[in-house]
C-alpha positions in Angstrom: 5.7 -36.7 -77.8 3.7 -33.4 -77.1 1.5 -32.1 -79.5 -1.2 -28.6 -79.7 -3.6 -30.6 -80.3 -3.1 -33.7 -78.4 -5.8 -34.8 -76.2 -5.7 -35.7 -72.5 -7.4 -38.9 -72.7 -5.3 -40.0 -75.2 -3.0 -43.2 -74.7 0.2 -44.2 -75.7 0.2 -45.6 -79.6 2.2 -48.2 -81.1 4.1 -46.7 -83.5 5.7 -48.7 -86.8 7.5 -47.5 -89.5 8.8 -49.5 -92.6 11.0 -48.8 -95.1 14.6 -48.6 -94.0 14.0 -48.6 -90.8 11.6 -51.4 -89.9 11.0 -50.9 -86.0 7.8 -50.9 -83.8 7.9 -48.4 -80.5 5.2 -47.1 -77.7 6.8 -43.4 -77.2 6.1 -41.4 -74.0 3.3 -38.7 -74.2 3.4 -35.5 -72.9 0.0 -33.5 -72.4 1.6 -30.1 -71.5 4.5 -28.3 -73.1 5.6 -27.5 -69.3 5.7 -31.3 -68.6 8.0 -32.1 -72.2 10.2 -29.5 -71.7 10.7 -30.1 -67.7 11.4 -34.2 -68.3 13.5 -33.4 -71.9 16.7 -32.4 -72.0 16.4 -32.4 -75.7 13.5 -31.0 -77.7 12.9 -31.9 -81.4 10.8 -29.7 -83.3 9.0 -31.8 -86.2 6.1 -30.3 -87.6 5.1 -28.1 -90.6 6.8 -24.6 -90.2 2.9 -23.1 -90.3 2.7 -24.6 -86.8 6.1 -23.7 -85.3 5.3 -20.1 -84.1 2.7 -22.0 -81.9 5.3 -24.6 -80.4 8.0 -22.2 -79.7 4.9 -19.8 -77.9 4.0 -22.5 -75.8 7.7 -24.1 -75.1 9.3 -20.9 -74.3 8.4 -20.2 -70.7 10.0 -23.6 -70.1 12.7 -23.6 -72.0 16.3 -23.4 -69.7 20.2 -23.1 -70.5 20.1 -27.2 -69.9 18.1 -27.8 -72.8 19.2 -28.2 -76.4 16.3 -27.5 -79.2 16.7 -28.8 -82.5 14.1 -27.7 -85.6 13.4 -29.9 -88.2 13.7 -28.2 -90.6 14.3 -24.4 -90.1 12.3 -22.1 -91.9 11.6 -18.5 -92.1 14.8 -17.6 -89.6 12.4 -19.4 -86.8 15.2 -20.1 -84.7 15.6 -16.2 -84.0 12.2 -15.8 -83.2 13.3 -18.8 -80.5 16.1 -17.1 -79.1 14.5 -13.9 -79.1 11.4 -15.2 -76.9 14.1 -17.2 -74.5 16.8 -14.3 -74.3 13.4 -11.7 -73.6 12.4 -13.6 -70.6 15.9 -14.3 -69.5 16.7 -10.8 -69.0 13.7 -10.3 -66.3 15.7 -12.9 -64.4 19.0 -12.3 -62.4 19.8 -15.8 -62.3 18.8 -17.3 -65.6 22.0 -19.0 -66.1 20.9 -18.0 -69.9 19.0 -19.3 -73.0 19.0 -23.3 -74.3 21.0 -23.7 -77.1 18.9 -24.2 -80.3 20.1 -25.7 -83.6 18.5 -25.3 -86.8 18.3 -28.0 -89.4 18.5 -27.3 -93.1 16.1 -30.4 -93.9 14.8 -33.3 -92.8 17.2 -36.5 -91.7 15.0 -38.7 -93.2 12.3 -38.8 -96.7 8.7 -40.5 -95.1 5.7 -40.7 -95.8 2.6 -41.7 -93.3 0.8 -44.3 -94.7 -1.5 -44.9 -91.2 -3.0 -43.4 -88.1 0.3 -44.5 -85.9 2.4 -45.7 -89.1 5.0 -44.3 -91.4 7.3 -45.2 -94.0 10.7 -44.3 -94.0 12.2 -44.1 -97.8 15.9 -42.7 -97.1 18.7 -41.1 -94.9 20.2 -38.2 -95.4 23.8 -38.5 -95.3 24.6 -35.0 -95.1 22.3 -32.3 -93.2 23.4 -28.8 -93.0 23.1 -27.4 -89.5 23.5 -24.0 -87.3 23.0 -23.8 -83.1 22.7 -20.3 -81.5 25.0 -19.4 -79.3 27.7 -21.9 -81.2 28.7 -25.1 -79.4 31.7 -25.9 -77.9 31.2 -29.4 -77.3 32.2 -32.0 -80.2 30.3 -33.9 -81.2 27.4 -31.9 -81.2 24.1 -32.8 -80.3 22.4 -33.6 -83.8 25.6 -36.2 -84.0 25.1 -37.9 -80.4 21.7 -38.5 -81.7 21.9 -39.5 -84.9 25.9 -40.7 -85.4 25.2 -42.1 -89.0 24.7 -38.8 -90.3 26.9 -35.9 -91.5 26.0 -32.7 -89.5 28.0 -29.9 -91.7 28.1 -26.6 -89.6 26.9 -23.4 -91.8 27.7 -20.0 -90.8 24.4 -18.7 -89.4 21.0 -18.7 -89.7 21.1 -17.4 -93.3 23.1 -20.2 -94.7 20.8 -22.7 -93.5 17.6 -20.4 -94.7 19.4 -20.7 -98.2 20.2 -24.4 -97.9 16.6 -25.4 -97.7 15.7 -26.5 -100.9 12.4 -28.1 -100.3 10.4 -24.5 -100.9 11.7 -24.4 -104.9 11.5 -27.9 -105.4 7.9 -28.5 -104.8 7.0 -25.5 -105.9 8.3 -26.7 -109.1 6.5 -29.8 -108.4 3.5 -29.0 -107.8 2.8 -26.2 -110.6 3.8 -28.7 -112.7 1.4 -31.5 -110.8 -1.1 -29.3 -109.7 -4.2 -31.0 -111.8 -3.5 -34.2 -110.5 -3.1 -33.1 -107.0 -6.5 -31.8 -107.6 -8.1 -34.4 -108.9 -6.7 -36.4 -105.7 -5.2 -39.1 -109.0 -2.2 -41.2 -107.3 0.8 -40.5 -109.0 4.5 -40.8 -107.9 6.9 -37.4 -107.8 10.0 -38.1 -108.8 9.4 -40.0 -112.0 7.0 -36.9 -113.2 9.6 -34.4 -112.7 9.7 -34.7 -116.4 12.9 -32.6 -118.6 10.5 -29.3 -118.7 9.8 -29.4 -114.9 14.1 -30.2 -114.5 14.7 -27.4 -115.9 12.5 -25.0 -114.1 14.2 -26.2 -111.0 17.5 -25.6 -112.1 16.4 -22.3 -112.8 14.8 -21.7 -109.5 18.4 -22.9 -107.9 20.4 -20.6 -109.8 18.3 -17.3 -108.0 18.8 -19.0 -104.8 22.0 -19.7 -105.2 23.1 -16.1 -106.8 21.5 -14.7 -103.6 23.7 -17.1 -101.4 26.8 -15.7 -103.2 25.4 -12.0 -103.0 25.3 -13.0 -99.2 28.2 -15.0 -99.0 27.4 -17.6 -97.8 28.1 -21.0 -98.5 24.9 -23.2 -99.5 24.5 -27.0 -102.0 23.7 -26.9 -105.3 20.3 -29.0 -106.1 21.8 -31.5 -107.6 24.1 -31.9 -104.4 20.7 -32.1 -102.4 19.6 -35.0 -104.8 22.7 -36.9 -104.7 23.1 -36.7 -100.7 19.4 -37.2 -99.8 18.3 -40.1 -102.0 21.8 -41.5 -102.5 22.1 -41.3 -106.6 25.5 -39.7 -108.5 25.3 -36.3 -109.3 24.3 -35.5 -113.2 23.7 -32.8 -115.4 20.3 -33.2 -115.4 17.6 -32.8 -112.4 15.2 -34.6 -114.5 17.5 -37.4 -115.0 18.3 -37.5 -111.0 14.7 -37.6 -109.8 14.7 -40.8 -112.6 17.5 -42.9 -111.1 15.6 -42.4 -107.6 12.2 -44.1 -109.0 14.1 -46.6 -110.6 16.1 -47.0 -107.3 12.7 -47.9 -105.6 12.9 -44.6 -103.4 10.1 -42.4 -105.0 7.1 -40.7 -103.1 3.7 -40.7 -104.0 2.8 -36.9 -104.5 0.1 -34.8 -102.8 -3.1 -36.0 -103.6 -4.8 -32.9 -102.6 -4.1 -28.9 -103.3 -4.2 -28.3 -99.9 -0.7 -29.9 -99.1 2.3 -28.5 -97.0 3.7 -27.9 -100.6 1.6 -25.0 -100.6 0.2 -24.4 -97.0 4.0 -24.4 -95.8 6.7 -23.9 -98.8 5.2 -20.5 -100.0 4.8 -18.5 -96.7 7.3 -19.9 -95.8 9.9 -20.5 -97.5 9.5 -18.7 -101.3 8.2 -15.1 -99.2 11.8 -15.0 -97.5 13.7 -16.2 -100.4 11.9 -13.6 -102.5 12.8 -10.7 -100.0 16.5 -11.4 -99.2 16.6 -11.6 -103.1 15.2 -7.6 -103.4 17.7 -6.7 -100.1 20.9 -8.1 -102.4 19.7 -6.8 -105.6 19.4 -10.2 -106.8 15.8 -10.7 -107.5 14.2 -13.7 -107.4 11.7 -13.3 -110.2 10.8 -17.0 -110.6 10.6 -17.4 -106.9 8.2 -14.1 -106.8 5.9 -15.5 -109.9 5.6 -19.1 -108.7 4.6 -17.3 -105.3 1.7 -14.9 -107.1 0.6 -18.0 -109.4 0.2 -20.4 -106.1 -1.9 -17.2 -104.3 -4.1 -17.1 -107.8 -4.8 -20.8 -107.6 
């Protein structure tokens, strides 16, 4: 583990998570990027998209064609920005042997939540996660399969597709406009049983502009109710409302932000809505509920 703002003095933790996977583990520490990268053949970025610029700043330097990157989960076509900083410095070199190969995650393999210090718990698996690498990889199975075998890893074509098959952005946006007063208030509520019929269908909404833009694009992305049926393991409906209430009764819901200054907003909206919103205007498909939900957030 190798973090920005890990310390030097710090020593290894004990890690537990619960949940699904019950498990206790003391994980290595790393207190430079050069010393992660150089003993890592495999890098795993998992942290807030607001923080990645950072990582892949610091990483870069480091970073050579024997490494494989992964980002969990891609956002704001981050994984360009990567390559672009690899295949810069690679270019100055005559024997770079090129670039590392990075793959881009459309969400998350897991749902967690932190409930300590050094412990988490781990709600569900994903049993599908869409995925991209730059350049593309001949090797089979990839690298997001060796690691994690009981998951599907379904290859998108390019870094669009799996911008567009992030649905975290809309969802809590819808969430948390329709939440916001309790996240406020810091109350302790659970999300999936209070995305009531209204708040449903303002997410069905927001998928159909995200999903009119993938089509504009042509590119092949999940509906919302596919993303609820893979990631928390209930039947797909015709309802979103009724989905997210099969997956409290199914003992798999979250307990919502308790605070207004969650990732929800701090990472969805610059995030994720802002590029949503623009590739909407470049395909003359405009994503006007994306673009309000974006200038209500900045007005809160």
């Amino acid at each position: 583990l190798w973090s920005p703002s890990s310390s030097s003095s710090s020593s290894s933790p004990l890690i537990t998570s619960h949940g699904v996977i019950s498990t206790q583990f003391t994980p290595l520490l790393a207190f430079t990027p050069q010393t992660l990268v150089s003993t890592n053949d495999v890098i795993i970025i998992a942290l807030p998209a607001n923080g990645h610029k950072c990582v892949f700043d610091k990483i870069a330097p480091y970073l050579t064609s024997r490494h494989e990157v992964i980002i969990s989960s891609h956002s704001s076509l981050g994984a360009l920005y990567l390559s672009s900083l690899t295949r810069d410095r690679s270019c100055g070199e005559e024997e770079s042997g090129g670039g590392p190969r990075i793959t881009a995650w459309g969400t998350t393999v897991c749902t967690a939540r932190r409930t300590g210090d050094w412990e988490v718990r781990l709600n569900t698996v994903r049993r599908t996660v869409d995925s991209c690498t730059i350049p593309p990889s001949p090797s089979s199975p990839s690298i997001s399969q060796k690691l994690f075998p009981g998951i599907d890893f379904r290859n998108r074509d390019g870094l669009l597709a799996i911008s567009l098959s992030n649905l975290n952005p809309q969802n809590h946006l819808g969430i948390a406009l329709g939440n916001v007063s309790r996240m406020e208030k810091g109350e302790s509520w659970y999300q999936f049983s209070n995305v009531t019929p209204s708040i449903g269908r303002f997410l069905e909404a927001l998928d159909r502009e995200r999903l009119a833009i993938a089509a504009a694009l042509d590119v092949e992305v999940k509906t919302i109710f596919e993303h609820f049926s893979q990631g928390f393991h209930v039947p797909v409906s015709g309802s979103i409302s009724d989905m997210n209430r099969e997956i409290h009764e199914a003992g798999n819901d979250v307990l919502g932000p308790a605070s207004a200054d969650t990732r929800y907003v701090t990472e969805d909206v610059p995030f994720g809505l802002v590029l949503i919103v623009v590739l909407g205007d470049m395909v003359q498909r405009p994503a006007v509920l994306h673009r309000a939900g974006l200038e209500i957030v900045s007005a809160m």
